[in-house]
DSSP file (Angstrom, degrees, kcal/mol; ACC not computed):
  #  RESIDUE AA STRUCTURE BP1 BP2  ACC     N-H-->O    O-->H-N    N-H-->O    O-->H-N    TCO  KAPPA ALPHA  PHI   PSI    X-CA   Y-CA   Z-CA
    1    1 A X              0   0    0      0, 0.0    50,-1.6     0, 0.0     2,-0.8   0.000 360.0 360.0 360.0 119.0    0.0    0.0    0.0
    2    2 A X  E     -Ab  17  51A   0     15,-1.7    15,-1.8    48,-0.2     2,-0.7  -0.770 360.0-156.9 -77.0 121.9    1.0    3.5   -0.6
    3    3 A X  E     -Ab  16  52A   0     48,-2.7    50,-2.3    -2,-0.8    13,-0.2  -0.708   6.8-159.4 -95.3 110.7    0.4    6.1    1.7
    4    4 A X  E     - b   0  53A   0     11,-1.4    11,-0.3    -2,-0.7     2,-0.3  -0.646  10.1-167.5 -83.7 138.3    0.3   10.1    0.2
    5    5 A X  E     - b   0  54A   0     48,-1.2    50,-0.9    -2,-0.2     9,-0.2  -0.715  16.4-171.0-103.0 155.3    1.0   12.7    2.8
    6    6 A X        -     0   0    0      7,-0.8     7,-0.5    -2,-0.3     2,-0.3  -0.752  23.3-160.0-139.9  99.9    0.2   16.0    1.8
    7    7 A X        -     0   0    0     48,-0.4     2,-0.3     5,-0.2     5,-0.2  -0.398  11.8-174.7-102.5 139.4    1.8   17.3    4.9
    8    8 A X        -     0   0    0      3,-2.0    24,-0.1    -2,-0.3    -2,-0.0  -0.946  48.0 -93.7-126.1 161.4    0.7   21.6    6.3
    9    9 A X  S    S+     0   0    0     -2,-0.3     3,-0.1     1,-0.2    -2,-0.1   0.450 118.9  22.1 -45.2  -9.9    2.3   23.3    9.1
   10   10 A X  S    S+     0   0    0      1,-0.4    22,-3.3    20,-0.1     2,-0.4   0.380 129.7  27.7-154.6 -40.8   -0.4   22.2   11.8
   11   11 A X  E     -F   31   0B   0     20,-0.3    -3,-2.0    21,-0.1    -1,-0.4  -0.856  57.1-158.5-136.4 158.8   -1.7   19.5   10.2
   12   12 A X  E     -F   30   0B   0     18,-2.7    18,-2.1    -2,-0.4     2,-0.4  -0.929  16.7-149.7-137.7 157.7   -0.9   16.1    7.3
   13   13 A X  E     -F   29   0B   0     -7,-0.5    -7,-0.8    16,-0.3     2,-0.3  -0.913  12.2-159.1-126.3 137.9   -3.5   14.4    5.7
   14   14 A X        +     0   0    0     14,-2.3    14,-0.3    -2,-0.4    89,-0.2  -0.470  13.9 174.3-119.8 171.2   -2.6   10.6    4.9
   15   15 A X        -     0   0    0    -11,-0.3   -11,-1.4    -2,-0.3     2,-0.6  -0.342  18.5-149.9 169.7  96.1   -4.4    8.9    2.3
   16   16 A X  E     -AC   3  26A   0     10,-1.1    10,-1.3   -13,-0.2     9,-0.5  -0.747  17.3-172.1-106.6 126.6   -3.2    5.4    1.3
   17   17 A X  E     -A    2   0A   0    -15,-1.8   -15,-1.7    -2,-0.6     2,-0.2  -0.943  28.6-105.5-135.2 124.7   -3.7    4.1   -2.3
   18   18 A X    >>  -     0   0    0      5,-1.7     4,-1.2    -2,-0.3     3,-0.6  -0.466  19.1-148.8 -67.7 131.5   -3.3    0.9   -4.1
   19   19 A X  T 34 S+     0   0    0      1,-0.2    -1,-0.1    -2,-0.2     0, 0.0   0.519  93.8  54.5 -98.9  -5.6   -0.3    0.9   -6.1
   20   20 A X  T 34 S+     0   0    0      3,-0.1    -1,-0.2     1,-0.0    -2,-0.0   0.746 126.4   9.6 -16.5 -69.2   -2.0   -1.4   -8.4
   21   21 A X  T <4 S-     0   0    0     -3,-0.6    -2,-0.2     2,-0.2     3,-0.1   0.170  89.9-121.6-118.1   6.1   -5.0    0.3   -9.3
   22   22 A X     <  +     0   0    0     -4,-1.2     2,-0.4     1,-0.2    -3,-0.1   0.814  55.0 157.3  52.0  26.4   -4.8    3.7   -7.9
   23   23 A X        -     0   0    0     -5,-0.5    -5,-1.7     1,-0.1     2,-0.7  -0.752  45.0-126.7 -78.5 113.8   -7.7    3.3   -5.8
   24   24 A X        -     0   0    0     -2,-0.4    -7,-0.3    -7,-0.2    -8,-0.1  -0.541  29.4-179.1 -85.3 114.2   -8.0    5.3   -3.1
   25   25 A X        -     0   0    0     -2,-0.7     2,-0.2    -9,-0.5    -1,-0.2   0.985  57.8 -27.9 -65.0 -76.8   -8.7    3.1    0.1
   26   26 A X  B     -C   16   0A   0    -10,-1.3   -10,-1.1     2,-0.0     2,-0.2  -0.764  56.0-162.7-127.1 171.4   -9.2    5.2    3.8
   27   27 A X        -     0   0    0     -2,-0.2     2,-0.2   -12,-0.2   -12,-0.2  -0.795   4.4-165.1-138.1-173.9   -7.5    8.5    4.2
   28   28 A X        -     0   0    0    -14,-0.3   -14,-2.3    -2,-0.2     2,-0.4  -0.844  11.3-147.9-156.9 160.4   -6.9   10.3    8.4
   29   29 A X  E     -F   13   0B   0     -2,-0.2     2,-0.3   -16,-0.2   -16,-0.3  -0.861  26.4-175.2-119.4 160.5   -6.1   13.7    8.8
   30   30 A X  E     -F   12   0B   0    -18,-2.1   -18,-2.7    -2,-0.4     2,-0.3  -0.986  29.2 -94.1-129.1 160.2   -3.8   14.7   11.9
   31   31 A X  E     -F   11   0B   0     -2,-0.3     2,-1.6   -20,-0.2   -20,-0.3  -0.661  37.6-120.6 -37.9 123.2   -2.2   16.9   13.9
   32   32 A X  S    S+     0   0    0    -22,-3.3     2,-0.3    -2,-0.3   -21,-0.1  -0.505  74.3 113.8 -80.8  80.3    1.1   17.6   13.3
   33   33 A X  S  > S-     0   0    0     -2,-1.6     4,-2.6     1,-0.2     5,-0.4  -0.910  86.2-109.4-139.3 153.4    2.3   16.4   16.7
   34   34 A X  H >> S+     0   0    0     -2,-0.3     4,-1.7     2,-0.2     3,-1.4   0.932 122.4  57.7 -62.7 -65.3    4.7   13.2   18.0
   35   35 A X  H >4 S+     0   0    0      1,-0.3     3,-1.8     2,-0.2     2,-1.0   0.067 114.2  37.0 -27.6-114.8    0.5   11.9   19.6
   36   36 A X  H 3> S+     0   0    0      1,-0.4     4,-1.4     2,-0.2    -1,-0.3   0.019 110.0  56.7 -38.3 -21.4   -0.7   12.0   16.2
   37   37 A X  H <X S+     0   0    0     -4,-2.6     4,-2.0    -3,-1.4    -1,-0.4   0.689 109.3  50.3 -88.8 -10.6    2.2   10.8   14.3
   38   38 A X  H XX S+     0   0    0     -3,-1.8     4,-3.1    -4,-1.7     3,-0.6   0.944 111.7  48.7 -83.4 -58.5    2.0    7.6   16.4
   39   39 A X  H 3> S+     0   0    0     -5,-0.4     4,-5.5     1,-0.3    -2,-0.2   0.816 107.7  51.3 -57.4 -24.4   -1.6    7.3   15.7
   40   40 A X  H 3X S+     0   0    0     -4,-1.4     4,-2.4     1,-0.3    -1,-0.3   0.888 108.4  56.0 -66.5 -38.4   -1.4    7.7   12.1
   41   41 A X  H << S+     0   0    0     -4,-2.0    -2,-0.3    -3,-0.6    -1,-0.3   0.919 104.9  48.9 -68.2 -28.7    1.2    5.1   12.2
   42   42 A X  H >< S+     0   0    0     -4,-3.1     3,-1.0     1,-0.2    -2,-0.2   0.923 106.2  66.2 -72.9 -28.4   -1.0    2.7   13.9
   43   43 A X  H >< S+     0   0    0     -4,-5.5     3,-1.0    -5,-0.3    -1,-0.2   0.954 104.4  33.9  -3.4-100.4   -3.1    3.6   11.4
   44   44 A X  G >< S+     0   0    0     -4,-2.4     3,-0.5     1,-0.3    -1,-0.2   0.002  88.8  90.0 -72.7  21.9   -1.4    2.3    8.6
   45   45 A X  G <  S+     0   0    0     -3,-1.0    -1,-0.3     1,-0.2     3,-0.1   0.233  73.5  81.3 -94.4  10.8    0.1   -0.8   10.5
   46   46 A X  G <  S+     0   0    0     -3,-1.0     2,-0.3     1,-0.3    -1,-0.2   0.011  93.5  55.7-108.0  17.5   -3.8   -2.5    9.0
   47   47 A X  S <  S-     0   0    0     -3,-0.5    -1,-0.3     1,-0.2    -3,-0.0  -0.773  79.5-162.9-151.9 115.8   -1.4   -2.8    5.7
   48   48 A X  S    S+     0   0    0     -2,-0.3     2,-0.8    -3,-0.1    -1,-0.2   0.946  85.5  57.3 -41.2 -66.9    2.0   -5.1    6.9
   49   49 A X  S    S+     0   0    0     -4,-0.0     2,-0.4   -47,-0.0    -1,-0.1  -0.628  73.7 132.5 -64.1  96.2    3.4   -3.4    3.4
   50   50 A X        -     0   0    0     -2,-0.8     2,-0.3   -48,-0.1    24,-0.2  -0.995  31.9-164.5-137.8 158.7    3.4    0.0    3.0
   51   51 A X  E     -b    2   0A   0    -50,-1.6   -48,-2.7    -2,-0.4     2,-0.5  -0.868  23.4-125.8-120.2 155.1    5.5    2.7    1.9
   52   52 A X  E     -bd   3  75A   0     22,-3.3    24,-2.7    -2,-0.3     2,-0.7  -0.949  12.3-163.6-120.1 135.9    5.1    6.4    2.5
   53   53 A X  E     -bd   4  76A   0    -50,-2.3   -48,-1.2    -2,-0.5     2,-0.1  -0.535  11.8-165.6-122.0  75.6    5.0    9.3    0.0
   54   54 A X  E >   -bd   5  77A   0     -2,-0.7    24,-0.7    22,-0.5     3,-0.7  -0.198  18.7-132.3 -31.4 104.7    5.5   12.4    1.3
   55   55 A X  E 3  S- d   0  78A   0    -50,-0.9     6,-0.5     1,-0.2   -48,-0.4  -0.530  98.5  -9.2 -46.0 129.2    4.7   16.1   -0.6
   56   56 A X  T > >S+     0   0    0     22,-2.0     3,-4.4     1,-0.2     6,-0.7   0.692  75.1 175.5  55.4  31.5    7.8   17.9    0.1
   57   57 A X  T < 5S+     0   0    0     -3,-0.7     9,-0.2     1,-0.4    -1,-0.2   0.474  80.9  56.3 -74.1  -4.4    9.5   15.7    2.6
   58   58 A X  T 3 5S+     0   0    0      3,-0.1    -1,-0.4     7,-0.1    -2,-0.1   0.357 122.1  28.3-107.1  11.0   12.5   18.0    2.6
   59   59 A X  T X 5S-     0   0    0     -3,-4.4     3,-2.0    -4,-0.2     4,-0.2   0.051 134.7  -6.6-114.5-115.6   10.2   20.6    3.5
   60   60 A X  T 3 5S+     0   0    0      1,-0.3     3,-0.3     2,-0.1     4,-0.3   0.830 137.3  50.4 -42.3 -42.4    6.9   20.8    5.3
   61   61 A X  T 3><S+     0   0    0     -5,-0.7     4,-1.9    -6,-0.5     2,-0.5   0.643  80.9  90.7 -95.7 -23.1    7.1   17.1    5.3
   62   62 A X  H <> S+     0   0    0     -3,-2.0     4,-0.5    -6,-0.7    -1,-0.2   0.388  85.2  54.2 -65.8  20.0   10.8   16.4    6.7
   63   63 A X  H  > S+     0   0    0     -2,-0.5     4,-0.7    -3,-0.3     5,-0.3   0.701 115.6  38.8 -85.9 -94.1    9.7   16.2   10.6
   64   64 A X  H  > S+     0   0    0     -4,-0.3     4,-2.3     1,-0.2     5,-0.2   0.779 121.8  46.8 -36.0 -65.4    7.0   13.5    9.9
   65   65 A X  H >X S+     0   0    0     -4,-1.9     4,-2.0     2,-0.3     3,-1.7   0.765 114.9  47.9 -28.6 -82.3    9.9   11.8    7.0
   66   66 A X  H 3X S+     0   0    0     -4,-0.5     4,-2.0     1,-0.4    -1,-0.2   0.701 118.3  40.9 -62.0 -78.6   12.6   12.1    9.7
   67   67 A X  H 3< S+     0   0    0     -4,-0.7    -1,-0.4     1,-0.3    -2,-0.3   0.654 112.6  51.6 -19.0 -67.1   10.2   10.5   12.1
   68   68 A X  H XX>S+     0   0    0     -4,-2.3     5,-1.8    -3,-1.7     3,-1.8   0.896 115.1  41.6 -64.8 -49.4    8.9    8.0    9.8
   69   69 A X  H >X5S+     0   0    0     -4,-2.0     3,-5.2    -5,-0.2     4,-0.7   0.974 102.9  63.8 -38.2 -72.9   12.5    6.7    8.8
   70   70 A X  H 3<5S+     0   0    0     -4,-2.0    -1,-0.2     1,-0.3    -3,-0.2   0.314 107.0  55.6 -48.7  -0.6   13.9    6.9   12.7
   71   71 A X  H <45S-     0   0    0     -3,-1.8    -1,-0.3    -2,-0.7    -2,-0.2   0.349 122.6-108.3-127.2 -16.2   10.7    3.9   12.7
   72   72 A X  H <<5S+     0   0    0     -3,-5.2     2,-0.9    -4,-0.5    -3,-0.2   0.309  72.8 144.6 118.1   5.3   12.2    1.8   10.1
   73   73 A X     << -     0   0    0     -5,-1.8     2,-0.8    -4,-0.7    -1,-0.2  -0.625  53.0-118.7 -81.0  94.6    9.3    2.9    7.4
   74   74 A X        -     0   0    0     -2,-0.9   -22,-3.3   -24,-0.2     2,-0.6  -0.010  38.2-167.8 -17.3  72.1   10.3    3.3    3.5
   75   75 A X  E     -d   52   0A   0     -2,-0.8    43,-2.1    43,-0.3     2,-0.3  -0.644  16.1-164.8 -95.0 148.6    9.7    6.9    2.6
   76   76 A X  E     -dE  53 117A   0    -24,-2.7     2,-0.7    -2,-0.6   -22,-0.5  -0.756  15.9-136.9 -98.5 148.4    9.6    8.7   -0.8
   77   77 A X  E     -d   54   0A   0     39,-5.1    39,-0.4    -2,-0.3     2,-0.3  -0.594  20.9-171.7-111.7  85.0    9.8   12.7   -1.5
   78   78 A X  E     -d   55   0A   0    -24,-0.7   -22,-2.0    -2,-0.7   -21,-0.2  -0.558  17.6-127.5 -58.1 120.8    7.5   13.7   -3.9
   79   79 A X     >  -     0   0    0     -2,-0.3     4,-1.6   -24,-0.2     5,-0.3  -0.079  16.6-122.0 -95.9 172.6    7.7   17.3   -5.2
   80   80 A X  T  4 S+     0   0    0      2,-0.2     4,-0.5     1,-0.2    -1,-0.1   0.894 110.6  60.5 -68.5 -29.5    4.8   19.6   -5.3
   81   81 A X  T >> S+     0   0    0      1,-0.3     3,-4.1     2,-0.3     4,-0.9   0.996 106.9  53.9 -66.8 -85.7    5.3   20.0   -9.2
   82   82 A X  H 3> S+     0   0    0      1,-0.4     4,-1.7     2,-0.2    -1,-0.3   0.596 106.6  41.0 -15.4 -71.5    4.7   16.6   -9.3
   83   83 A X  H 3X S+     0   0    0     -4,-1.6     4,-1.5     2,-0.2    -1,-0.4   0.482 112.6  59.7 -73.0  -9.9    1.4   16.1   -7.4
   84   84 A X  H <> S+     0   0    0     -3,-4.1     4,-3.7    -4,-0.5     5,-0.4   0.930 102.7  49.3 -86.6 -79.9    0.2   19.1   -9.1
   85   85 A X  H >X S+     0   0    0     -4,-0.9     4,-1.6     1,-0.2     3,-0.7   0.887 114.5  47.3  -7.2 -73.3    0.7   17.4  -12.7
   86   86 A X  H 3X S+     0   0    0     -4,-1.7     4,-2.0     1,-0.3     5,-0.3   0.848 109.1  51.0 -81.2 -28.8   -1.2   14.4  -11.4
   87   87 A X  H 3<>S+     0   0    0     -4,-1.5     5,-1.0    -3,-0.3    -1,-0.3   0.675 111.3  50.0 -86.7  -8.0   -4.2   16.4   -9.8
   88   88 A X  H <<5S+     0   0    0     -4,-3.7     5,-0.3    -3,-0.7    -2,-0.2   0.649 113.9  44.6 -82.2 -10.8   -4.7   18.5  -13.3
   89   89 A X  H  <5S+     0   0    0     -4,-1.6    -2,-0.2    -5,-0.4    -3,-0.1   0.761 127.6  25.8-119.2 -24.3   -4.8   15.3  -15.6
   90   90 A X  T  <5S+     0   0    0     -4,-2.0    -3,-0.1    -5,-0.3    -1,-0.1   0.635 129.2  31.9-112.6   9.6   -7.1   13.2  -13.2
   91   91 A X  T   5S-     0   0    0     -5,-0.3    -3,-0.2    -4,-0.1     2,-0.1   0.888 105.3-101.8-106.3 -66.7   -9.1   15.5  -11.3
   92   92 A X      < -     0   0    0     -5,-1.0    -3,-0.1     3,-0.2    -2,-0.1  -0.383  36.8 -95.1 137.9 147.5   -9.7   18.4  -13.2
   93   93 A X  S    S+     0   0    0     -5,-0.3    -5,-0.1     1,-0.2    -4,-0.1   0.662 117.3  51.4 -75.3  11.5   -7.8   21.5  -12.6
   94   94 A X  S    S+     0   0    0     -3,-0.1    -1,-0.2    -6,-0.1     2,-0.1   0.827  84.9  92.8-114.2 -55.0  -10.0   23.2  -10.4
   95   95 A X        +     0   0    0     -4,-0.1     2,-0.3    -8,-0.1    -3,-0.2  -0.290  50.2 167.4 -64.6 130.7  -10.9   20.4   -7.4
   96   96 A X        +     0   0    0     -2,-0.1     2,-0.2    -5,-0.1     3,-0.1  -0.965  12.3 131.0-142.7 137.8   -8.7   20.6   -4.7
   97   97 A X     >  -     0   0    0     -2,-0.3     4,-1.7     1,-0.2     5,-0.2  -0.957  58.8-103.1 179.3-164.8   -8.4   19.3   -1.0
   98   98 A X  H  > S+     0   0    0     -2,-0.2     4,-4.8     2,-0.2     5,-0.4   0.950 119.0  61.5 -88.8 -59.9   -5.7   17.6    1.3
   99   99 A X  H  > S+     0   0    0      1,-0.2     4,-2.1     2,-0.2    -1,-0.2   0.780 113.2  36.4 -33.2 -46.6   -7.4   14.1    0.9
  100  100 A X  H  > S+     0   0    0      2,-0.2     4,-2.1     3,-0.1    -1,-0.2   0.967 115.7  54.0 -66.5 -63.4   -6.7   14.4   -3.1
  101  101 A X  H  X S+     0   0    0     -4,-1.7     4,-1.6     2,-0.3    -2,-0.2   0.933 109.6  50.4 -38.2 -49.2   -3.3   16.2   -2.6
  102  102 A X  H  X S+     0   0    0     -4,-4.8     4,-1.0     1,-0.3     5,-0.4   0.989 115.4  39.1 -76.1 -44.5   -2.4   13.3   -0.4
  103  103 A X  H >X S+     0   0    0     -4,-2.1     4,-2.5    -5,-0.4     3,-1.0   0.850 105.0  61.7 -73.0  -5.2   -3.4   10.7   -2.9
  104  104 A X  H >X>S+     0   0    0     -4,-2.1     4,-2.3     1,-0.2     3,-0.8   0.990 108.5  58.7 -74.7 -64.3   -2.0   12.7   -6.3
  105  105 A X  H 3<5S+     0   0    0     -4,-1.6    -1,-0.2     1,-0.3    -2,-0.2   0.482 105.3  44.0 -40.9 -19.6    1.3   12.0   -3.9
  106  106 A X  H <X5S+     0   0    0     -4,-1.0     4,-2.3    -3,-1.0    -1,-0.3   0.748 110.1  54.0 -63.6 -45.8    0.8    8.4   -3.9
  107  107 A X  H <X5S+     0   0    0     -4,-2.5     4,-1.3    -3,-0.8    -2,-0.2   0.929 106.2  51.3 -51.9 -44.4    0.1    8.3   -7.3
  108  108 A X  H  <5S+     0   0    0     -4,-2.3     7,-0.6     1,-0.2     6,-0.5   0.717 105.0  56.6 -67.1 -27.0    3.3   10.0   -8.2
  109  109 A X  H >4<S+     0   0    0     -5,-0.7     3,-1.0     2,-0.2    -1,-0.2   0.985 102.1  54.7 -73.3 -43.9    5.1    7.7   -6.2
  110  110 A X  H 3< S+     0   0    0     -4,-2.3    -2,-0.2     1,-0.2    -1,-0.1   0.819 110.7  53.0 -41.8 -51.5    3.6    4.3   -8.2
  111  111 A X  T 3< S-     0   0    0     -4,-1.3    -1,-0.2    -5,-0.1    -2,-0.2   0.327  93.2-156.9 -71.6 -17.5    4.9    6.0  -11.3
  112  112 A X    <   +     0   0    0     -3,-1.0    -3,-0.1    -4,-0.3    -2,-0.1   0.304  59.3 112.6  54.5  -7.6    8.2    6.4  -10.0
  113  113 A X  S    S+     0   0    0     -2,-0.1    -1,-0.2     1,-0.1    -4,-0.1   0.750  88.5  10.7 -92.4 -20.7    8.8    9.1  -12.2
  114  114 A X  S    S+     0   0    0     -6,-0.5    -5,-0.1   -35,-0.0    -1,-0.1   0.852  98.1 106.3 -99.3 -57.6    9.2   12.2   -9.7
  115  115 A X        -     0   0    0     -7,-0.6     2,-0.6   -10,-0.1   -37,-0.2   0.286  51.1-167.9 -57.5 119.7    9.3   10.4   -6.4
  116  116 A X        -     0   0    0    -39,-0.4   -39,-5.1     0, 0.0     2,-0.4  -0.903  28.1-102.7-110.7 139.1   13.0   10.4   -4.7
  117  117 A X  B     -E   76   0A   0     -2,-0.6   -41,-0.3   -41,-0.3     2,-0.3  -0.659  27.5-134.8 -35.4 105.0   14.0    8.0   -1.5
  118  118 A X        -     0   0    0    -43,-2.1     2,-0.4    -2,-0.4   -43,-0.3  -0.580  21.0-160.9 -44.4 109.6   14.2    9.6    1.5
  119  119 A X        -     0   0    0     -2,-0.3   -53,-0.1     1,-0.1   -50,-0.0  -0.912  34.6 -94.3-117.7 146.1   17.6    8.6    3.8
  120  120 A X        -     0   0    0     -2,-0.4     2,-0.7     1,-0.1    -1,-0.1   0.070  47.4-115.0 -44.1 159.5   17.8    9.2    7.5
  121  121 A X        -     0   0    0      1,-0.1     5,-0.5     2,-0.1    -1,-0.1  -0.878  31.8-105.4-114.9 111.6   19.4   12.3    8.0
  122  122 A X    >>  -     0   0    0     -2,-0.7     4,-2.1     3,-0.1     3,-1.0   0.348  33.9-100.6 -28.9 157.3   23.1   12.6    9.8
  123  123 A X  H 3> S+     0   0    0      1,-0.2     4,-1.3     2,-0.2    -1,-0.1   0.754 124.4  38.9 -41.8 -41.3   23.8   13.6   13.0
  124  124 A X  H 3> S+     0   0    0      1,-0.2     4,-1.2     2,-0.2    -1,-0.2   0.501 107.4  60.1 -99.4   9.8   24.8   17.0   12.0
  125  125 A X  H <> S+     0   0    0     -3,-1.0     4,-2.7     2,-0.1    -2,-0.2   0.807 114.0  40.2 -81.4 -62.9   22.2   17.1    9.5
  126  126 A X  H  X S+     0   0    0     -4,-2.1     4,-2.1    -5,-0.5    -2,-0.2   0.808 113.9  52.5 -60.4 -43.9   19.7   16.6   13.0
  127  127 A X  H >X S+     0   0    0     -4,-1.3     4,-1.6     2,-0.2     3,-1.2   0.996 107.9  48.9 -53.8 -83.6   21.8   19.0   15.3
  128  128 A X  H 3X S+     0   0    0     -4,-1.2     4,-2.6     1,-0.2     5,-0.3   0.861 112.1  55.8 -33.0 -48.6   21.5   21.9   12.5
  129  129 A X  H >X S+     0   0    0     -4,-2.7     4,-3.9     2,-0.2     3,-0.5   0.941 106.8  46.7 -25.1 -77.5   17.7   20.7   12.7
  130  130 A X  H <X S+     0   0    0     -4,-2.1     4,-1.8    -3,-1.2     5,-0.4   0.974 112.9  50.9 -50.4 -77.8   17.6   21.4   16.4
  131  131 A X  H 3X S+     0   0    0     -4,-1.6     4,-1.1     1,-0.3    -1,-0.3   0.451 103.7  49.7  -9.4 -64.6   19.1   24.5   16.1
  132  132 A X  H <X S+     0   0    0     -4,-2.6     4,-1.0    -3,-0.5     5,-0.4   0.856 115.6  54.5 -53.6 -60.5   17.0   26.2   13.3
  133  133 A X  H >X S+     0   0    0     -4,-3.9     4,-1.4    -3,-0.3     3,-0.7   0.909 104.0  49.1 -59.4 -38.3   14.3   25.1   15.5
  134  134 A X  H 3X>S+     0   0    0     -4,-1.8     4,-1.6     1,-0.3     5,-1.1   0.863 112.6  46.6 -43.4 -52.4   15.5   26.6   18.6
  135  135 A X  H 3<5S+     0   0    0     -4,-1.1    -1,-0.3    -5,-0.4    -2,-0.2   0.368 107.1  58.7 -90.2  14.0   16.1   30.1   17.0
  136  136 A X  H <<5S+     0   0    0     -4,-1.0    -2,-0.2    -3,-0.7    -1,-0.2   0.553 105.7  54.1 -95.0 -23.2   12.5   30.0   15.2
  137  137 A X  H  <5S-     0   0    0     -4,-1.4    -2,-0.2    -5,-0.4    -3,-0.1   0.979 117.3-120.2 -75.9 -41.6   11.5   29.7   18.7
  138  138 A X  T  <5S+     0   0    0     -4,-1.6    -3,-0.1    -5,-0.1    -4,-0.1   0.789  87.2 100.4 105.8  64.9   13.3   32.9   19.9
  139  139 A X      < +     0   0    0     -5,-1.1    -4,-0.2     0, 0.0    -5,-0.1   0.006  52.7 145.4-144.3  31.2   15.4   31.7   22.2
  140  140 A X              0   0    0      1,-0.2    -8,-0.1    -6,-0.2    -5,-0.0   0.124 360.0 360.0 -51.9 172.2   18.8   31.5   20.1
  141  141 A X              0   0    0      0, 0.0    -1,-0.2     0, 0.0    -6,-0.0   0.270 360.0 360.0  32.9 360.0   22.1   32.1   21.1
């Protein structure tokens, strides 16, 4: 099973599509919180197989990615371009929502043609991480 994220600051939408038929099965929305990412994963523990295909996973999406890796989980980064593409040619270019957005990513992922591997991210890769977050909070240095 593939699962498209179409991950927002606050919130991710999950949406898990057979890579077969492109059918979309159940979708859950969450919080974007350490709770919610556990529940989403228990979610998606009701298919043994799965893979995840993040929108932007080196942006909005790299917390949840990071997260989902650091759990042993097979993620993809699908670019926005991408999911965009897939939601004018089956949708129509005007319907929009997270629940679509999350499956176009899945779709794009099936297709292989946009969709990159996601690898755990180094220690100083994680550190820098921390950091950035720390001085977005406004308590730098």
């Amino acid at each position: 099973m593939l699962i498209g994220i179409d991950p927002h600051k606050s919130t991710h939408t999950a949406t898990a599509v057979d890579p077969g038929t492109n059918r979309d099965h159940a979708s859950i929305r969450i919080d974007a919180t350490l709770q919610e990412y556990q529940r989403m994963l228990e979610w998606a523990r009701q298919w043994p197989e799965r893979r995840w295909a993040i929108e932007h996973a080196r942006g909005l999406g790299l917390h949840l990615a990071s997260w989902l890796l650091a759990r042993g989980e097979q993620v993809v980064d699908v670019p926005p371009s991408a999911t965009a593409r897939v939601r004018q040619l089956s949708r129509g270019a005007g319907r929009r929502n997270d629940r679509i957005d999350a499956a176009a990513a899945a779709c794009v992922a099936t297709l292989q043609g946009d969709a990159r591997p996601v690898q755990p991210e180094s220690s100083t890769d994680a550190l820098a991480l921390l950091d950035e977050q720390r001085s977005n909070q406004g308590s730098g240095p």
